[in-house]
C-alpha positions as a Markdown table, in Angstrom:
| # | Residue | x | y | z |
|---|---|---|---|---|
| 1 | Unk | 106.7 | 68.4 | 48.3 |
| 2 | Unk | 108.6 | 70.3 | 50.9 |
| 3 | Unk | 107.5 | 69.7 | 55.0 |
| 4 | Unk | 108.5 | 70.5 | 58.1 |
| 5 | Unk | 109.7 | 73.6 | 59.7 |
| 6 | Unk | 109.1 | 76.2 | 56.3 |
| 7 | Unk | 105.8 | 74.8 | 55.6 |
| 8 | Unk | 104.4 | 75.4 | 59.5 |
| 9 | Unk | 105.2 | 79.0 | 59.0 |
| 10 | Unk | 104.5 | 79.1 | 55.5 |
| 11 | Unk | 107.9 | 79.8 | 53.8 |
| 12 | Unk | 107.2 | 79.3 | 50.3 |
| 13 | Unk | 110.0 | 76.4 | 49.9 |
| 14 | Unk | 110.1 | 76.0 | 46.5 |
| 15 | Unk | 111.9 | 78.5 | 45.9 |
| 16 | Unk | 115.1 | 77.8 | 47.2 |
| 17 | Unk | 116.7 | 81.1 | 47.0 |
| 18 | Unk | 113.8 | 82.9 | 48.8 |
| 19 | Unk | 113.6 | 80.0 | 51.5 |
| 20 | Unk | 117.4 | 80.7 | 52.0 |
| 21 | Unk | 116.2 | 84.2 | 52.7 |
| 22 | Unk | 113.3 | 83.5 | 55.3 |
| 23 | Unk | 115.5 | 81.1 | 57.5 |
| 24 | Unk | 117.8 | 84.0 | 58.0 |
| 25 | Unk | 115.1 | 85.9 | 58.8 |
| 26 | Unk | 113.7 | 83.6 | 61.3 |
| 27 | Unk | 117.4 | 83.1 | 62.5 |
| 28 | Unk | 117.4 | 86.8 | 63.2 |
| 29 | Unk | 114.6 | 87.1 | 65.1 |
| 30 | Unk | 115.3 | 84.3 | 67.1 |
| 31 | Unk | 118.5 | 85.8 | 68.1 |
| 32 | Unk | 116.2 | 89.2 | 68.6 |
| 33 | Unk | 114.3 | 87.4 | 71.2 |
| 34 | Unk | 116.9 | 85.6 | 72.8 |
| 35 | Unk | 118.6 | 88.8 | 72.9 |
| 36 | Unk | 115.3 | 90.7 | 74.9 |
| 37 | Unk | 115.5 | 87.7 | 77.2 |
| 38 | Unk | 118.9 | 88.4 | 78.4 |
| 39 | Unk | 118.1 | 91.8 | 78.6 |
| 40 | Unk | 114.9 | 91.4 | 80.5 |
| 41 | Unk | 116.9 | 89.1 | 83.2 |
| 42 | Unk | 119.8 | 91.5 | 83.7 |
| 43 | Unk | 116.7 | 94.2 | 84.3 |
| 44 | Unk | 115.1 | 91.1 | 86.8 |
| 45 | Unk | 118.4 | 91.2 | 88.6 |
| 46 | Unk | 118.6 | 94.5 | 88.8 |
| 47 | Unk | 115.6 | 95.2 | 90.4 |
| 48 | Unk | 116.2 | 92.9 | 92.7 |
| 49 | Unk | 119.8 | 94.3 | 93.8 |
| 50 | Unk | 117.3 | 97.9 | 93.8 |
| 51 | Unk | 114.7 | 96.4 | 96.2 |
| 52 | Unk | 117.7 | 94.7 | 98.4 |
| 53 | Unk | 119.2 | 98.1 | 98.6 |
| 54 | Unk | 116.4 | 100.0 | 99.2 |
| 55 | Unk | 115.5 | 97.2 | 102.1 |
| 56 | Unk | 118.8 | 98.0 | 103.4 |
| 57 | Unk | 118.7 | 101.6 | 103.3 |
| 58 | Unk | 115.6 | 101.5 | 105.0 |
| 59 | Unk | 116.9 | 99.2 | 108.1 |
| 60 | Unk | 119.5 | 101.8 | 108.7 |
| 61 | Unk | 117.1 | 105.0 | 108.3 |
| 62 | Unk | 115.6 | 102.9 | 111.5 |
| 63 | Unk | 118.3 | 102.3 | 113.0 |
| 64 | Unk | 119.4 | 106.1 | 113.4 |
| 65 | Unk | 115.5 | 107.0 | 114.1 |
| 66 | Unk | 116.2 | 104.2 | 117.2 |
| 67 | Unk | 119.4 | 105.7 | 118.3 |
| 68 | Unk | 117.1 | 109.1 | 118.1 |
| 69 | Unk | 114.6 | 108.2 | 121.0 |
| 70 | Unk | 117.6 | 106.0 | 122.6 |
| 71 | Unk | 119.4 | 109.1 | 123.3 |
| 72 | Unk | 116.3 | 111.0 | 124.5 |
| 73 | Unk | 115.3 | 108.5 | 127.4 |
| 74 | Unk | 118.9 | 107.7 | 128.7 |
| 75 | Unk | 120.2 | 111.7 | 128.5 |
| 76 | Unk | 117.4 | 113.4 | 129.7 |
| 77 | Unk | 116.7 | 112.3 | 133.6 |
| 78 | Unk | 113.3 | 113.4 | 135.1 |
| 79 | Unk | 111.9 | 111.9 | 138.2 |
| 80 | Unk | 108.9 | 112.7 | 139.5 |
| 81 | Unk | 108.4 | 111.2 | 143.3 |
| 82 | Unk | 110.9 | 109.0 | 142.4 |
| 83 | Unk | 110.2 | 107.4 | 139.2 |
| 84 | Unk | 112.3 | 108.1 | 136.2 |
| 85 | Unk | 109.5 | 109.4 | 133.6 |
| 86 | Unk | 111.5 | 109.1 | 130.8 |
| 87 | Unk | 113.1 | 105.9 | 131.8 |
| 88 | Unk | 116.8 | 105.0 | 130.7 |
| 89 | Unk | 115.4 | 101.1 | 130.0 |
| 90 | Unk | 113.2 | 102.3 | 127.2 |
| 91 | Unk | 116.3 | 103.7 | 125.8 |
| 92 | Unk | 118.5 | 101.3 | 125.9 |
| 93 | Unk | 115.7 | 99.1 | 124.4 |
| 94 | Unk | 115.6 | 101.4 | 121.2 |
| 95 | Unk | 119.4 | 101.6 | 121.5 |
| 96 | Unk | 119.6 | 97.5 | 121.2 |
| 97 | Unk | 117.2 | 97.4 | 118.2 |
| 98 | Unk | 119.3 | 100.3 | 116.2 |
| 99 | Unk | 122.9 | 98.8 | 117.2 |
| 100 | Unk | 121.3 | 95.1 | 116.1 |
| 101 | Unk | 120.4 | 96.5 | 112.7 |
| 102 | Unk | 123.9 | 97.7 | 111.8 |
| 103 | Unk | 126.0 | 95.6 | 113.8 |
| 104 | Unk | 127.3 | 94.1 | 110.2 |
| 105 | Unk | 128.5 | 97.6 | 109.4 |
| 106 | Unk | 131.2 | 97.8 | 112.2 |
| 107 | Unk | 132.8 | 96.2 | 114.7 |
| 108 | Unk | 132.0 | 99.2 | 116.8 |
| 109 | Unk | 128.5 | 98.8 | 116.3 |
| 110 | Unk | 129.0 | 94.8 | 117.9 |
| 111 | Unk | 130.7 | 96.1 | 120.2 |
| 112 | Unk | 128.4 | 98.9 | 121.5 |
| 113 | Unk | 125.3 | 95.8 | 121.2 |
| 114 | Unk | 127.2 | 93.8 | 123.5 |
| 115 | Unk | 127.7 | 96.3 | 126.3 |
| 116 | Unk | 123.5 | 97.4 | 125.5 |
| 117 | Unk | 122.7 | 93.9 | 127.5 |
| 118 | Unk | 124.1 | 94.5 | 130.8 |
| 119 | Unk | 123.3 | 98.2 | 130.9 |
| 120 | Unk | 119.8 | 97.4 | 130.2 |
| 121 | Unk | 119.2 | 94.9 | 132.9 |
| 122 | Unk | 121.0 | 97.4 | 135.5 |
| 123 | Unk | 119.1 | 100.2 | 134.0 |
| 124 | Unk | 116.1 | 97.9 | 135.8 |
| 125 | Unk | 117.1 | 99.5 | 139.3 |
| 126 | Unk | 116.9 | 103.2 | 138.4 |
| 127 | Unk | 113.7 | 103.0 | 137.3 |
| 128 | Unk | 112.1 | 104.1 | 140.8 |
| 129 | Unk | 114.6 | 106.0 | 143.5 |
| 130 | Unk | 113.8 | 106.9 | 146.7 |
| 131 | Unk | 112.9 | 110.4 | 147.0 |
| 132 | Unk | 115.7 | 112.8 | 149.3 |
| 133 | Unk | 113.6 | 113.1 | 153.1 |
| 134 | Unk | 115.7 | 115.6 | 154.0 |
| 135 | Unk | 115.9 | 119.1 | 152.0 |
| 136 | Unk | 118.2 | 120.0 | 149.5 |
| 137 | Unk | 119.3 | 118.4 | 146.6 |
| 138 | Unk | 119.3 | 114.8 | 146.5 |
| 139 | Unk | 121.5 | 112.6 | 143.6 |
| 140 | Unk | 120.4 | 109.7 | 142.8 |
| 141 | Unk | 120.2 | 106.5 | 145.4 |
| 142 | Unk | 122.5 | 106.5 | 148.8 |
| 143 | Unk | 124.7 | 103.7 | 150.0 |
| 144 | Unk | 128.1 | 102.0 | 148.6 |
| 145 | Unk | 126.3 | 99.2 | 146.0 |
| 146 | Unk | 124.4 | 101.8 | 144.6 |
| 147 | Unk | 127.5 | 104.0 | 143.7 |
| 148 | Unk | 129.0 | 101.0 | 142.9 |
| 149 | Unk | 126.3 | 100.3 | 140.3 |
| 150 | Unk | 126.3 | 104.3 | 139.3 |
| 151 | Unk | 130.1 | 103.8 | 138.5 |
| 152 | Unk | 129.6 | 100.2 | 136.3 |
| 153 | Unk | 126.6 | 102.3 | 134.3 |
| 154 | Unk | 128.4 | 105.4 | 134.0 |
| 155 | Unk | 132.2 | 103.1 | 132.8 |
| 156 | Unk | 129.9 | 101.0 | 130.3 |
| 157 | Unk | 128.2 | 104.1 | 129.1 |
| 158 | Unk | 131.1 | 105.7 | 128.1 |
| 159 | Unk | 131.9 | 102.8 | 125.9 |
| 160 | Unk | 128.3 | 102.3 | 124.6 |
| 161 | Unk | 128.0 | 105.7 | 123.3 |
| 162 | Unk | 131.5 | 105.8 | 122.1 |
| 163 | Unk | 130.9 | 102.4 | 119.9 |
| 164 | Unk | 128.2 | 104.0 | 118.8 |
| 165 | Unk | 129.8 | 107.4 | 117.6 |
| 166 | Unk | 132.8 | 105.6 | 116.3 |
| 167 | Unk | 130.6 | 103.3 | 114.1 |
| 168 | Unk | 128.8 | 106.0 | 112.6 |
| 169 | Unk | 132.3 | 107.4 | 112.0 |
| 170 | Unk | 133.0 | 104.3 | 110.2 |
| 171 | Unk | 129.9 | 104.4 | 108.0 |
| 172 | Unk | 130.1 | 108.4 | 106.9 |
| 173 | Unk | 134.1 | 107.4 | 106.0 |
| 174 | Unk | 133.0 | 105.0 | 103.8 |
| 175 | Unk | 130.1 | 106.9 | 102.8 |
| 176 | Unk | 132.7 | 109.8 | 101.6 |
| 177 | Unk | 130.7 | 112.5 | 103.9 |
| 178 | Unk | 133.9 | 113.7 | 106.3 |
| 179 | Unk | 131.0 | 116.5 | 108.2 |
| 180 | Unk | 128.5 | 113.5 | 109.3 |
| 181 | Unk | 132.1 | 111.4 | 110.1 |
| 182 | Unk | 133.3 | 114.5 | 111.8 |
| 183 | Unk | 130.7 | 115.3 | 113.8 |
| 184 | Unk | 130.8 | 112.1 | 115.4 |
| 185 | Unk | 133.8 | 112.8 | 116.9 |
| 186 | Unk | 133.1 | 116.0 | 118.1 |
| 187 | Unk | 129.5 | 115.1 | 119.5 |
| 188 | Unk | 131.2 | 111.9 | 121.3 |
| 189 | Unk | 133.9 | 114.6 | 122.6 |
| 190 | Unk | 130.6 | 116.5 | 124.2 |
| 191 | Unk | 129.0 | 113.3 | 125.3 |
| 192 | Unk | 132.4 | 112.6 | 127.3 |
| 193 | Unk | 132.9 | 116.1 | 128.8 |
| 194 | Unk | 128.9 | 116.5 | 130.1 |
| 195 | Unk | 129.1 | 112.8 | 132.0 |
| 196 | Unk | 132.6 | 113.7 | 133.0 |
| 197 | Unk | 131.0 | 116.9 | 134.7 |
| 198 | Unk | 128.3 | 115.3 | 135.8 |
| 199 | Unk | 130.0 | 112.8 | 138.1 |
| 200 | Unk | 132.1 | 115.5 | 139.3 |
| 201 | Unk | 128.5 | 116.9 | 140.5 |
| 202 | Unk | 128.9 | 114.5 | 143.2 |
| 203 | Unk | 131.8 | 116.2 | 144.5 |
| 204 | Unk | 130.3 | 119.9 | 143.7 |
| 205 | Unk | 126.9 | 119.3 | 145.3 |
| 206 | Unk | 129.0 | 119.4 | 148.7 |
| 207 | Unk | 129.2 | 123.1 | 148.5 |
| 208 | Unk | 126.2 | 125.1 | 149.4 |
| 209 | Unk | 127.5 | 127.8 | 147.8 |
| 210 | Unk | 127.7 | 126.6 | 144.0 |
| 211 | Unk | 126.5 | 123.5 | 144.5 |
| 212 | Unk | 123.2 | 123.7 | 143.2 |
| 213 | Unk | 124.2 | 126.1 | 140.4 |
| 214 | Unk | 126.6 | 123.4 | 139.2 |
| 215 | Unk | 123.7 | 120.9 | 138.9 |
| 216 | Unk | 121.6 | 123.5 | 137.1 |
| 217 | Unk | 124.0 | 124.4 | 134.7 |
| 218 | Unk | 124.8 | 120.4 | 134.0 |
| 219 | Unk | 120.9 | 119.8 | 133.5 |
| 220 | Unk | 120.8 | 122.9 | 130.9 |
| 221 | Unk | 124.0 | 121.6 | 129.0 |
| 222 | Unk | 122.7 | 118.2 | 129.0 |
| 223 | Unk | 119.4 | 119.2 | 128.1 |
| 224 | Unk | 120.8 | 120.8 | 124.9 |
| 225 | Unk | 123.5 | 118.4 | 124.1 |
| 226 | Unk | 120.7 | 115.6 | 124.1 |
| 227 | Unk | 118.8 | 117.8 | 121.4 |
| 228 | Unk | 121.5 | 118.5 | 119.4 |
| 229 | Unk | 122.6 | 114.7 | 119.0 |
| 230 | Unk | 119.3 | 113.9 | 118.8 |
| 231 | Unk | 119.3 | 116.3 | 115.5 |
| 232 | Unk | 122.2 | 114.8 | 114.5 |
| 233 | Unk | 120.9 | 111.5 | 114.2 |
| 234 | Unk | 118.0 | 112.5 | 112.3 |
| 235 | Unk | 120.9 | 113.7 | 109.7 |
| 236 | Unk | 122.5 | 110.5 | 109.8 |
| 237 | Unk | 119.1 | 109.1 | 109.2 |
| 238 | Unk | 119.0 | 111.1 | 106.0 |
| 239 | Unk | 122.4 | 111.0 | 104.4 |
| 240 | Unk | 123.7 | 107.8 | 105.6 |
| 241 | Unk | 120.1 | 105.8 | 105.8 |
């Protein structure tokens, strides 16, 4: 009397030619199933590799939302007797957490992380100013170490914000999306030309005549330059996040 295997699973084994039959069967399915378990741990993995990506894409949709409010508190300058309101540290705090989220993507994002450090701590003196006793108009803090200081923060500024654009170039060129890498360049070009005219406001302010228009007309341009970077992060937060 036949045992084993084809009498557990009740293949009629005397009949040799039909047994012949079932274990080919049963070979079959066993290859069927082995089959659905490859299949089911490819789909495993690629789940995973979804959920990593989908991680990622999320830390960089924060990082641009970061690099949103960073611009907001370090571009737009209100004091109010003599306290920054919207002050530059908070923005170079957001602008740490962004840059430290894609500082694998480029150098240029390392870079502009390292140079975040030191501009935060001196951002630590402007938060309070002492307001102008005399009338007129009154920029920033008298006295050689505080230009001193203005002309460190506005040199390692420059190469922030430039690190910054440049690695969102770097991103949008490997992205394939030449308008977002564009853009950078031409909003960096902005950047430079509305700090450049800015300092020179220090030279300007000397005339009574234009003087005070010049600053005006440097607050509006900045004013609007800061909301249109500040839209164009929320793009980059879109396409490239």
């Amino acid at each position: 009397m036949g045992t084993g295997f084809g009498r557990v699973v009740g293949i009629p084994t005397e009949n040799p030619e039909l047994r012949q039959y079932s274990y080919g069967y049963i070979i079959q399915f066993q290859i069927t199933v082995y089959n659905l378990d490859i299949l089911r741990a490819r789909l495993d993995v690629l789940c995973i590799k979804s959920w990593v990506a989908g991680g990622g894409g999320r830390m960089k949709a924060d990082a641009f939302r970061k690099f949103y409010w960073g611009f907001l508190f370090v571009m737009i300058d209100f004091r109010l007797m003599g306290i920054d309101v919207l002050p530059d540290i908070i923005g170079y705090i957001h602008f740490g957490g962004g840059l430290a989220l894609l500082a694998a993507e480029s150098e240029h994002f390392a870079r502009a992380k390292n140079i975040n450090l030191p501009l935060l701590l001196l951002s630590v003196l402007q938060i309070y100013e002492r307001p102008a006793q005399e009338g007129g108009v009154h920029i920033g803090s008298s006295g050689p170490l505080a230009f001193a200081v203005g002309i460190a923060v506005l040199i390692m500024g420059l190469l922030h914000v430039h690190n910054l654009f440049m690695g969102i170039k770097e991103m949008a060129m490997k992205a394939g999306d030449s308008v977002i890498a564009q853009e950078a360049d031409s909003r960096w070009s902005q950047y430079l030309t509305v700090q450049i005219a800015g300092f020179l406001g220090l030279i300007v302010i000397a005339l009574p005549a234009i003087g005070v228009l010049y600053l005006i007309g440097i607050l509006a341009v900045t004013v609007v330059l800061a909301i249109n970077i500040m839209n164009y992060m929320k793009r980059c937060e879109e396409i490239l996040g």
